[in-house]
N, C-alpha and C positions, 0 to 999 in steps of 0.2 A: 504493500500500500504506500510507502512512504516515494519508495522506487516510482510508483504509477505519479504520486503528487508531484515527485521533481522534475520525472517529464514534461505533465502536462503546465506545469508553472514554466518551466523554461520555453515550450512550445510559446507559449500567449507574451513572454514576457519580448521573444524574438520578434514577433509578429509585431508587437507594438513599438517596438524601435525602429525597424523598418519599415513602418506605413502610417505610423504615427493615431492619432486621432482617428481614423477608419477601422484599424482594426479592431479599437477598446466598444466602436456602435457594433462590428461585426460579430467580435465573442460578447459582448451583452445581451445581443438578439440570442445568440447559437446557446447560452449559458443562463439566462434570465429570461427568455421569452419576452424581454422588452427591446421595441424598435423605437430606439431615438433619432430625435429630426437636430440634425448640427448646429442649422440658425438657432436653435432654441435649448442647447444645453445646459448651460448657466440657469440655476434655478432664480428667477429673478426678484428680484428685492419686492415688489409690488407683493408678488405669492407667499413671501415669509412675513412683509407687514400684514396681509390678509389672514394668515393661518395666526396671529400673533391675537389680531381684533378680534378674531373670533372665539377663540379661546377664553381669552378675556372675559367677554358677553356668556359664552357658555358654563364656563368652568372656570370661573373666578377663583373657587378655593386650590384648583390645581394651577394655576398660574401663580397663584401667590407661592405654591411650595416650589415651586419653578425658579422664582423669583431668590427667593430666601436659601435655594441650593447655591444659585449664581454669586449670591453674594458670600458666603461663608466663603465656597472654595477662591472667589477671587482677592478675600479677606488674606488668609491663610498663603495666597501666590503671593499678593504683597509681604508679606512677613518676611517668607523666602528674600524675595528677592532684597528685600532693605539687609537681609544675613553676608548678600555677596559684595563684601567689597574691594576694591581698587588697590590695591599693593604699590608702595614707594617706599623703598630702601635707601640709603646711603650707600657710595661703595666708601669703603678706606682709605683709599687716594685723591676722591674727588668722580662728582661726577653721583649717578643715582640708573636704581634698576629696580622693575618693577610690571607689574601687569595689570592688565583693564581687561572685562567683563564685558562683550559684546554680542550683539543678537544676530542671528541668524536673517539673512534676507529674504528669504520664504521660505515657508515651512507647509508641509503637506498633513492634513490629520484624516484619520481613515476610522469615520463611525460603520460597527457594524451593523447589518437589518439582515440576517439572513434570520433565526428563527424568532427574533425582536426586535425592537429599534430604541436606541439609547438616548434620549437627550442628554443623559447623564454623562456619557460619555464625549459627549459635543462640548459638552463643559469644560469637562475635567481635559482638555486636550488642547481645544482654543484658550481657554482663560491664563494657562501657562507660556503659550507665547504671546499673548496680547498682553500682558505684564513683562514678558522678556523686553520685549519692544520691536518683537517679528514685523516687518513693515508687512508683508503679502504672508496672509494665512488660507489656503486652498482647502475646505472641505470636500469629503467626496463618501459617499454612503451608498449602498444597494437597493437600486429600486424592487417594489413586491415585485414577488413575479408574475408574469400576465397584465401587466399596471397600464392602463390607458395615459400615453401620456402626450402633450402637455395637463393640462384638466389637473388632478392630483399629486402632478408629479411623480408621483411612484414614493414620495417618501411619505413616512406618519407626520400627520399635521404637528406633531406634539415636537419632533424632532424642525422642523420650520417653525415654529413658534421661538424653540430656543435658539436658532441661528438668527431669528431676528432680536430677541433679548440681546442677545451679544452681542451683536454690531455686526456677524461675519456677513460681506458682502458676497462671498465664492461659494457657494455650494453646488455641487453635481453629480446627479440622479445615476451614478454608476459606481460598480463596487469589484470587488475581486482584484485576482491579480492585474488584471486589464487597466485597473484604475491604480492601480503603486507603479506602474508599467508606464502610464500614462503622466504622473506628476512626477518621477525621473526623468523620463527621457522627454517627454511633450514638453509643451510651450509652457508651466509652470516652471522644470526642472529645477526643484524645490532643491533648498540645501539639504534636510531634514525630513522625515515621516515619521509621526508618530501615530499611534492609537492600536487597541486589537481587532483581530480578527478569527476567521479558520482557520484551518492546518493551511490552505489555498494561500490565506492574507499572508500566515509568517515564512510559508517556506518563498514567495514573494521576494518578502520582505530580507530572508536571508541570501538568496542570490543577488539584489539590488545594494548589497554591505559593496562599499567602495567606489559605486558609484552616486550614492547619498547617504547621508547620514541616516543612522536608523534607530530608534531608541531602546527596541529590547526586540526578542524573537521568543514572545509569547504564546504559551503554550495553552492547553487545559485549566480553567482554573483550581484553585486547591484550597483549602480549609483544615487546619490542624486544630484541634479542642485539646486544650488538657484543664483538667477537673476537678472537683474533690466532691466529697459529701454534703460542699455546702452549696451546689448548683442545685437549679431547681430543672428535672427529667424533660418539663413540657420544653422552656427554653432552651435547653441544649438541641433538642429533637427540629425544633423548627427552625434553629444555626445551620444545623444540620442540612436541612431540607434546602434553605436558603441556597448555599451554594449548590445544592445536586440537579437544582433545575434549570441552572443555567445549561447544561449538556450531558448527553449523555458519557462523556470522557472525563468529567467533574469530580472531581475529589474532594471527600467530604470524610474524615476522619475523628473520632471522638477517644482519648487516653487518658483514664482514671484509675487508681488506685483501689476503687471502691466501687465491689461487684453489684452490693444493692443496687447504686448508681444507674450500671450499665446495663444491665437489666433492666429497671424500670425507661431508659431511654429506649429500649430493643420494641417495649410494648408500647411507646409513645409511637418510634414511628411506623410503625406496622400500623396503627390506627388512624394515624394521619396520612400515613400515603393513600390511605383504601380510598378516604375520603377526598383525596386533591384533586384538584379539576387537572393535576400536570402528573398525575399517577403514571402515564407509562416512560414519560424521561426521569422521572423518579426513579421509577423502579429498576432502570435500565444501569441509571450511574450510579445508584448504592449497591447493585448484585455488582458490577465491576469494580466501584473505585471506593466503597464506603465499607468503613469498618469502625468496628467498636474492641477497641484493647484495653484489657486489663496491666496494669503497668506500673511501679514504683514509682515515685517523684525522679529519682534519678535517671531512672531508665527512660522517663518521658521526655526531659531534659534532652538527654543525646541524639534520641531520635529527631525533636526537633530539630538541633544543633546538624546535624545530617541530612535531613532532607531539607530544610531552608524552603518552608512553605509559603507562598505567597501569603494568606491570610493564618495570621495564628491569634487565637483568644483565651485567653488565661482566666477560666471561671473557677476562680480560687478563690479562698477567705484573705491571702494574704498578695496575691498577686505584684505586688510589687518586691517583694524580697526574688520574689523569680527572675524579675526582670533583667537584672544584672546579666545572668547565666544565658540569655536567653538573644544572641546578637546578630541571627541570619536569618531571619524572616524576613519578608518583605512591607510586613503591615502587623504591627503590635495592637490589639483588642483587649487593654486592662482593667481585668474587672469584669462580672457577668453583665451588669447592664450594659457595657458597651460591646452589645452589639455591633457583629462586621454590617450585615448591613445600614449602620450609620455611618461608617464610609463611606458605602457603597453612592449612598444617594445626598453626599453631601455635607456633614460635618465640618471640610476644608481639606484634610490631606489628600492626596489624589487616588483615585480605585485603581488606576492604572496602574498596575505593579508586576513586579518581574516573579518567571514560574518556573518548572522543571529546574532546580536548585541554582537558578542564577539569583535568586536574593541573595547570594552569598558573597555575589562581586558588582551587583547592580543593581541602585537605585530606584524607586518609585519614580515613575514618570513627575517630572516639576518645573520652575522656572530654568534650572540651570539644561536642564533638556536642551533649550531654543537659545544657548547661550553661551559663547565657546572663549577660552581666557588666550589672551594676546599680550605675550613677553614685551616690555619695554626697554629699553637701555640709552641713557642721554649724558653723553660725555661731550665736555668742554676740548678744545683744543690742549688745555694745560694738562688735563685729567686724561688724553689718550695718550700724552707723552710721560705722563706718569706710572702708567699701568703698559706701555709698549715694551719694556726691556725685558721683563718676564713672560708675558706673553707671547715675544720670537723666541723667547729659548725652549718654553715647552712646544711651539709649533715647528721649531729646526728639530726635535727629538722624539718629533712621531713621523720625521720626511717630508712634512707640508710645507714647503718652502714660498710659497704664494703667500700663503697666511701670514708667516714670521715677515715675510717685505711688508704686506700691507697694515702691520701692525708697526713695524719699523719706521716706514716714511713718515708715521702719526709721529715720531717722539723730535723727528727734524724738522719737518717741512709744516709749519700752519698758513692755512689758508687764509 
């Protein structure tokens, strides 16, 4: 399977380099059953102010949670960003070195809609380079499939509602590799992509490594629980469930010390999946990727520390004394009531987070994503003739004799 995916990602991904924009309407038709009209790609601002009023009018208390996500997380991107500062040094002879914090000139973000569609994610991807200070940010999402379009666009009105909350002026009604294919190498040729997708998005997203920047090669999402006696069975069971509906490849795993515990969760979710309207992607990712361990404080510990699970929640009495121990996760949840899904939908730290044990060497998607650091170095005439003499002697004692003259001529000749 993995074999069949990097074919067919490399097939679309050629085809879109060399034909540009035709090919990404051609595998959208042959891949999504949607036929788009060129003149009319660009989802236009009229369609997202429209889906914005309307919302509004209709569902006021869901625009308002809209609202109130928009803000935390872009609360929280400031925060970051005011954390990265500017570096100026002194050298010892004269003279200063030092580095600045710059944004990225365009940036691509790739919301998924294959078996939902995220505003959430619209958020949590635009709001981190529009705080970077990303001058061109290109959204691009999957239209339904079979979707009449122009008329609805093909995207959920709720995802157009929150591109127009945030100002994004780019969004388009195409998705897959077709569309990371298309904002590499097309007329965006973004520096950057961020956001998830399918095994289709990231293996995409891993062959396009070095021709744009890519912020993680996200996998399945995950969920690690560890427990004690003092959780309560229903809310571990619906943590649980929480992640397992997002896919049937979703990992949802629960580690407690305490067999009462694990038990009484075994008969929680057995009674709530009968009942969920999402019973059979339930039952598909907890018979493959859910489990419930019995397990010591220590032994839970290491597993953590080992698998470096994207989402880990610590429903302990004491939760914070674990924390220390606990330094390769992707997204720390301390405490039972903190709920992973209050991340998920907005809190302020981003859901975007790294899976298949890269939490161990990579970052939650955030401002510094869209924002890459540039070495300074500012010497005076006086200050290159003061630091020239050592300089040619270690560059004559590696062969570089280029380097030793043009650090030489600085200690004689001022311009």
């Amino acid at each position: 399977m993995e074999e069949d995916t990097r074919k067919a990602v490399a097939a679309i991904l050629a085809d879109v380099r060399a034909e540009g924009l035709p090919a990404v309407l051609a595998w959208t038709r042959k891949l999504d059953g949607v036929s788009l009209d060129p003149p009319a790609l660009q989802i236009p601002g009229s369609a997202l102010a429209a889906a914005r009023a309307d919302l509004d009018q209709r569902q006021p208390d869901l625009m308002a949670a809209l609202r109130e996500m928009i803000r935390n997380v872009r609360r929280f991107a400031e925060g970051q960003r005011g954390c990265l500062r500017d570096l100026e040094l002194p050298l010892p002879l004269g003279g200063t070195v030092g580095e600045r914090w710059c944004p990225m000139q365009a940036a691509g973000v790739y919301i998924p809609g294959g078996r939902a569609f995220y505003p959430s994610t619209l958020a949590m991807t635009v709001i981190p380079a529009q705080v970077a200070g990303v001058r061109r940010i290109v959204g691009v999402t999957p239209p339904k499939p079979q979707a009449t379009l122009p008329g609805a666009w093909g995207v959920d009105p709720l995802v157009l509602a929150c591109a127009a909350e945030l100002g994004l002026t780019e969004l388009y009604p195409f998705g897959g590799a077709q569309a990371l294919g298309w904002l590499a190498y097309g007329e965006p040729a973004v520096d950057l992509i961020a956001g998830p997708g399918n095994r289709f998005v990231a293996e995409a997203k891993r062959q396009l490594i070095g021709t744009c920047g890519i912020d993680a090669l996200a996998g399945p999402t995950e969920l690690l629980v560890l427990a004690d006696a003092s959780a309560d069975p229903a809310w571990l069971a619906e943590d649980l469930l929480a992640q397992a509906e997002h896919d049937p490849d979703a990992a949802a795993v629960l580690i407690s010390a305490d067999r009462p515990l694990l038990e009484a969760v075994a008969l929680e979710l057995q009674a709530r999946v009968a009942a969920s309207p999402r019973r059979a992607i339930l039952e598909q990712s907890l018979a493959a990727h859910g489990r419930l361990v019995c397990a010591e404080r220590a032994l839970a510990v290491a597993v953590a520390q080992a698998w470096a699970p994207e989402h880990l929640e610590l429903c302990v009495r004491d939760p914070e004394t674990w924390l220390p121990d606990l330094t390769t996760a992707g997204a720390v949840f301390i405490g039972a009531a903190s709920a992973e899904a209050f991340g998920d939908y907005g809190a302020g730290p981003n859901h975007v987070l790294p899976t298949d044990r890269s939490a161990r060497y990579t970052s939650p998607l955030g401002v510094a994503t869209f924002l890459k650091r540039q070495s300074l170095l500012r010497l005076s005439a006086g200050d290159a003739a003061a630091m020239a003499p050592w300089v040619q002697r270690l560059a004559e004692a590696e062969g570089l004799t280029h380097h030793g003259r043009s650090a030489g001529l600085r200690a004689h000749r001022h311009p």
